[in-house]
C-alpha positions in Angstrom: -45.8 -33.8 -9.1 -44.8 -33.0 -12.6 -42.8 -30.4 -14.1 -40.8 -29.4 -17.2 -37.2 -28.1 -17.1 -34.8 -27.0 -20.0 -31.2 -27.6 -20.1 -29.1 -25.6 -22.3 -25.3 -25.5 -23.2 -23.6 -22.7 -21.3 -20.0 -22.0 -20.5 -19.1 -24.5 -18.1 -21.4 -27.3 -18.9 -23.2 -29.1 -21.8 -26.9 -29.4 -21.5 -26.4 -33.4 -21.4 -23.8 -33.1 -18.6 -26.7 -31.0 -16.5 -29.4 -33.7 -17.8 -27.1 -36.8 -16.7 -25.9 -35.0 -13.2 -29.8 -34.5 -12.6 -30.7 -37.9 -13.8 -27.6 -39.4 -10.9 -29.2 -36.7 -8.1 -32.8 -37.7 -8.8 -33.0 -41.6 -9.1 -37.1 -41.9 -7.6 -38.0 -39.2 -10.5 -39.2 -40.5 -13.7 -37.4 -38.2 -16.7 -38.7 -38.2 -20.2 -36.9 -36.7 -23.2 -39.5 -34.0 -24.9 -37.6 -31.7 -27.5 -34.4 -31.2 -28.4 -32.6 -28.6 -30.8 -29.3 -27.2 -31.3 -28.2 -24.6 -33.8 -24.6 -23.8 -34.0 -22.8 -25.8 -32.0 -24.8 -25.0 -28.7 -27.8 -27.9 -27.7 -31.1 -27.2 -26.1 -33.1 -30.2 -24.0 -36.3 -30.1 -22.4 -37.2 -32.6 -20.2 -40.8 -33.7 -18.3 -40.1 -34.8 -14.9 -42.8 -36.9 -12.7 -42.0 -37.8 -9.5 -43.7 -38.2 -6.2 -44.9 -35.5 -4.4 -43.3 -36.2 -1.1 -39.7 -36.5 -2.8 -38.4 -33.3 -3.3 -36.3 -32.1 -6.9 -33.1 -32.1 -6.0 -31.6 -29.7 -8.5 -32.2 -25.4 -9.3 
């Protein structure tokens, strides 16, 4: 299974904290950094994920 997911900075959370706490929940999945941006002070990542298909995503 493969997938793409985008963390962004919001209120409560940086989009690195979200990456990191992803990266922690997820240790058989395979992350790899794709683009990044950030314009004024607020951060944008987008991430390909690759994991196995019979190990679910834990995360949203």
């Amino acid at each position: 299974m493969e997938f793409y997911k985008e963390y962004t900075d919001d209120r409560l959370t940086s989009a690195c904290t979200q990456l990191n706490a992803d990266v922690q929940n997820n240790e058989q999945w395979r992350s790899e950094v794709v683009g990044y941006a950030s314009l004024d002070g607020c951060s944008s990542v987008l991430v390909r994920w690759i994991g196995l298909s019979s190990t679910p995503f834990k995360g949203e």
